[in-house]
C-alpha positions in Angstrom: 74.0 90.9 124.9 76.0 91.7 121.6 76.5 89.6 119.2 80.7 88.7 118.4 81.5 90.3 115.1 84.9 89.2 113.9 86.5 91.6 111.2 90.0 90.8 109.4 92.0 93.4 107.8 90.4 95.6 110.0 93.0 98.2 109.4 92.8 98.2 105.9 91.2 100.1 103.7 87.9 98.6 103.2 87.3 97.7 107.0 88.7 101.5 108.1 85.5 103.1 106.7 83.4 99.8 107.7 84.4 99.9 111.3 82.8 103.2 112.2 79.5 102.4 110.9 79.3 99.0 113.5 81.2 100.5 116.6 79.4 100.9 119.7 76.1 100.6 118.3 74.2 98.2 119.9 74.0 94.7 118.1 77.5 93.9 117.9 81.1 93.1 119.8 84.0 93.9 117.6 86.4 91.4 117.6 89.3 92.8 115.2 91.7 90.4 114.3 95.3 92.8 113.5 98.4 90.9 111.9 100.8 92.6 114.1 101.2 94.3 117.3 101.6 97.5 115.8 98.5 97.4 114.1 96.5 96.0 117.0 98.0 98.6 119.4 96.7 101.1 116.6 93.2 99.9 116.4 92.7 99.9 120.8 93.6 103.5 120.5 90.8 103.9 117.8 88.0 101.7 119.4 88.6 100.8 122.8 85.5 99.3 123.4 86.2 96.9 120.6 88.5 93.4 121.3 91.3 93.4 119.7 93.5 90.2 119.1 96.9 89.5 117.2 96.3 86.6 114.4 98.1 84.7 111.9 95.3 83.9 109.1 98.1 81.0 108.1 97.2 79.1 110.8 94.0 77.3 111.6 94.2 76.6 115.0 94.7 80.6 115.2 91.5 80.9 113.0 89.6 78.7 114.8 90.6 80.5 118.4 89.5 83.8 116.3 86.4 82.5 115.4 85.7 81.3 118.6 82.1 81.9 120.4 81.3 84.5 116.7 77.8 84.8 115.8 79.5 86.6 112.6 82.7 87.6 110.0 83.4 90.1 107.9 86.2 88.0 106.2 88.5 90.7 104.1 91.9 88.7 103.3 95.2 90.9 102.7 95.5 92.8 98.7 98.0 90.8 96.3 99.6 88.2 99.1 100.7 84.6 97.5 99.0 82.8 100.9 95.3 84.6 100.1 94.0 81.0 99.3 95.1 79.8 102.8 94.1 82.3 104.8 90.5 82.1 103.0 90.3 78.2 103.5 91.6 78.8 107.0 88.6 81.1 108.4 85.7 79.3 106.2 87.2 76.0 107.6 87.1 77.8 111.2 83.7 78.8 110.8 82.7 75.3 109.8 84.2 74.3 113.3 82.6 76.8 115.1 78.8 76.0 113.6 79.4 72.4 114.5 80.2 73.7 118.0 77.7 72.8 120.9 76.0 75.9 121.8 77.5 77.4 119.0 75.2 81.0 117.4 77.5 81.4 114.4 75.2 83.1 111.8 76.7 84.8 108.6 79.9 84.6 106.9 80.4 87.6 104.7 83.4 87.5 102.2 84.9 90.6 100.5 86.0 88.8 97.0 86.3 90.9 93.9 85.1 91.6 90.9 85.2 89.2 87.7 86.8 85.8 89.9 86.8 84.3 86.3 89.5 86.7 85.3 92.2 83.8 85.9 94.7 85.8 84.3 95.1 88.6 87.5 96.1 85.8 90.0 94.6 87.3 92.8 91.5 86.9 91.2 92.1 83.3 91.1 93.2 82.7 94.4 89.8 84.4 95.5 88.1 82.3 93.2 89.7 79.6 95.2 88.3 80.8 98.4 84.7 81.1 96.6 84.6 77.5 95.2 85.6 76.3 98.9 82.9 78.3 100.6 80.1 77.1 98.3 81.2 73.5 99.1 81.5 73.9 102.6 78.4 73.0 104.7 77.7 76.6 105.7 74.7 78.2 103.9 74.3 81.6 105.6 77.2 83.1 103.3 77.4 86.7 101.4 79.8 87.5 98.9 80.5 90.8 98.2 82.6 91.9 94.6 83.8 95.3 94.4 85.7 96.6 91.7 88.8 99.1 92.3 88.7 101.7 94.9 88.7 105.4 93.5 89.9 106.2 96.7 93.1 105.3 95.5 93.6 108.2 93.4 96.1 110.4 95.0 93.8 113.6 94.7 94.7 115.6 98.0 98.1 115.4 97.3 97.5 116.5 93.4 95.7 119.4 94.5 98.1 120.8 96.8 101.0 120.7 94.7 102.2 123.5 92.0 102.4 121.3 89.5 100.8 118.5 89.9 102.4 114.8 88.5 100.3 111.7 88.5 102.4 108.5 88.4 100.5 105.4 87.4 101.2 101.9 87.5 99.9 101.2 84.8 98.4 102.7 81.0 95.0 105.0 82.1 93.5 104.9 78.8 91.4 101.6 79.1 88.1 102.8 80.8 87.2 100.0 84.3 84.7 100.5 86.7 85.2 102.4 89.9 84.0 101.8 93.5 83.3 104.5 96.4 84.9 103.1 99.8 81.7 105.0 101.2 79.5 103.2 99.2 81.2 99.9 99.9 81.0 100.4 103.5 77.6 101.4 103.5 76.5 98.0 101.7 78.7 95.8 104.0 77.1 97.2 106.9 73.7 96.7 105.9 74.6 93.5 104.7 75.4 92.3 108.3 72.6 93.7 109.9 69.8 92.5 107.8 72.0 89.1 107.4 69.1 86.6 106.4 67.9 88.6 103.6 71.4 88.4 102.0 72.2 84.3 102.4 73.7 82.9 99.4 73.7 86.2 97.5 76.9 87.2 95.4 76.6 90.8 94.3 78.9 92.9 91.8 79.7 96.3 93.4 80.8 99.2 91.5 79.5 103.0 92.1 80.5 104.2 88.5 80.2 102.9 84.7 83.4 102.0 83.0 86.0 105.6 82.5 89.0 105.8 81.5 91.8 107.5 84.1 92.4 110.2 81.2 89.0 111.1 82.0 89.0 111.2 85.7 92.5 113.5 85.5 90.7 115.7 83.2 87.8 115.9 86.0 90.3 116.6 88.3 92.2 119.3 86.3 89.0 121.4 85.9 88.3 121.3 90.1 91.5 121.9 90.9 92.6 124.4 88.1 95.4 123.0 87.2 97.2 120.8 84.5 98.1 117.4 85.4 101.2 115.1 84.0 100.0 111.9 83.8 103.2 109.7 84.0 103.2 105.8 83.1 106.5 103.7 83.9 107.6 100.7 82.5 106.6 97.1 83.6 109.3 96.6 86.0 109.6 100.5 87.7 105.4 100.1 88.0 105.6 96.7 89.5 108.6 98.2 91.9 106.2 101.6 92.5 103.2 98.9 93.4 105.4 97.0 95.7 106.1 99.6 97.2 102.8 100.9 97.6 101.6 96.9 98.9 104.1 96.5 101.3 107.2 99.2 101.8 109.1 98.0 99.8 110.0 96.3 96.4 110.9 92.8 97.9 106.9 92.5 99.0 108.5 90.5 102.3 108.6 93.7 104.7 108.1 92.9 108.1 105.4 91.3 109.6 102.7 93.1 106.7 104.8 91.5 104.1 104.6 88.4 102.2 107.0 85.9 102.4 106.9 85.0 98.8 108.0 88.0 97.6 108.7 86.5 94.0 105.0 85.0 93.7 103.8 88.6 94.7 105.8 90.3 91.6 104.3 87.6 89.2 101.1 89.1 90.9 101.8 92.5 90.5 103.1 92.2 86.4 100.1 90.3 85.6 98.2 93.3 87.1 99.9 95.9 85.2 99.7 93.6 82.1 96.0 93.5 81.9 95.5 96.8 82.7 97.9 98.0 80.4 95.3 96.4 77.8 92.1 95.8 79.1 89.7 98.0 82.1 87.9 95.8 84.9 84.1 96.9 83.9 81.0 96.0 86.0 77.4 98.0 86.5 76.1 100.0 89.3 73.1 98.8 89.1 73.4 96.1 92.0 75.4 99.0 94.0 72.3 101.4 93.6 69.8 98.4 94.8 71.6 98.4 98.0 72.3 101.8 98.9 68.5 102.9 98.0 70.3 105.7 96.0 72.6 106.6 93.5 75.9 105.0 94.4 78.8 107.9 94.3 80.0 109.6 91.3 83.6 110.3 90.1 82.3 114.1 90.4 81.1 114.0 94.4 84.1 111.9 95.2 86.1 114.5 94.0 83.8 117.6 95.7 83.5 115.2 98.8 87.5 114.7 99.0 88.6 118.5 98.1 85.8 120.1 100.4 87.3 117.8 103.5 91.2 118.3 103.0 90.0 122.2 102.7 
């Protein structure tokens, strides 16, 4: 019999290239946990042998019902909301329950965090630094944390190298060089990470597929692929945080529907202290835990780029 995998966010980014590398084969159930019923009527149509179920991560009793008969979790909490902290006590507190269960085969609780908790000044760091602190104190000890840094999947590259002339609006200044992570690569090292599960217990590990560069230098990358000049535009603090938003949740308020977050206010202070530090300062990390995993070199700005380009053509 399969073992019950529970995976949050599953529509998200991270879990979207995750999920095809654990469906249908062999050791476990999917049990993916939407926030709406838009999103869960999405994800049937995508994997209808997985289970699909409607939660609110604000609730415990929800959390608990989620968690419910799982031998595992892939525990990804939503990007930039004010109730992250919650949500993360909620399913570590659920997973307590469910090991002190009768009859209970819960086995690994892997948390997506990020990069560089101790950064207190991004406030989503903080809040996952929350959510760390809580699962080290909690009785379970068959925990994984994973830390990637930003996605380069991010970078709007299709849609630069199909237009004329291609603009590139940032949120933020591209000159301060961070880290950069492969959604490929992380997906690889999350699935591994479940299926070898004991090897990985109380292991934190740092994932980023590239050494610090700079945005001017990825556009420049880009420019000589695509054969074209790029204008790289940077907005002020307020349009960036409105563009970011935007991007986050549909609209500026950061309270759309049932994706948004209801502190809309507390999601802006977010999203400024964002741009703020990366305005000054990169998010740097090494590869070197990334290429451990993966058994080979993690992915390059340069195959990103090939890999992207050679699948929209």
């Amino acid at each position: 019999m399969s073992e019950i995998l529970v995976i949050t966010c599953p529509g998200g980014k991270q879990c979207s290239r995750l999920l095809p590398l654990l469906y249908n084969k062999g050791k476990f159930q999917l049990r993916l946990a939407a926030h709406s019923e838009q999103s869960a009527q999405k994800l049937k149509n995508l994997y209808p042998d997985a289970e699909v179920v409607t939660v609110d991560l604000q609730s415990l009793a929800e959390c608990t019902k989620l968690l419910e008969g799982a031998t595992a979790i892939n525990a990804v909490l939503p990007s930039l909301h004010s109730h992250e902290k919650v949500m993360g006590f909620n399913l570590i507190d659920a997973a307590v329950i469910e090991s002190r269960r009768e009859g209970n085969v819960f086995k690994h609780f892997l948390f997506s965090s990020v990069l560089s908790t101790q950064h207190r000044t991004l406030l989503h760091h903080d809040l996952k630094s929350y959510v760390e602190e809580h699962l080290f104190l909690s009785p379970i000890t068959c925990w994984t944390i994973l830390k990637p840094v930003n996605f380069m999947d991010t970078f709007p590259l299709a849609r630069l190298a199909s237009q004329e002339k291609p603009v590139l609006d940032k949120w933020w200044s591209p000159n301060y060089a961070s880290s950069l992570v492969s959604l490929k690569d992380l997906a690889e090292v999350s699935a591994k990470v479940l299926n070898e599960r004991e090897r990985h217990f109380l292991a934190e590990y740092p994932l980023c597929s590239t050494t610090p560069i700079a945005e001017t230098e990825v556009v420049k990358l880009v420019e000589k692929r695509i054969g074209k000049q790029i204008e790289v535009r940077v907005p002020s603090l307020e349009a960036g945080s409105d563009k970011l938003m935007e991007f986050l949740y549909g609209d500026k308020t950061g309270n759309t529907g049932n994706q948004g977050d209801p502190r809309g206010d507390l999601v802006r202070d977010t999203v400024e202290r964002l741009i703020l530090y990366y305005n000054r300062r990169g998010l740097q990390g090494s590869p070197n835990v990334m290429r451990w995993l993966l058994e080979r070199e993690p992915t390059s700005v340069e195959q990103w780029i090939e890999s992207v380009l050679s699948s929209s053509a």
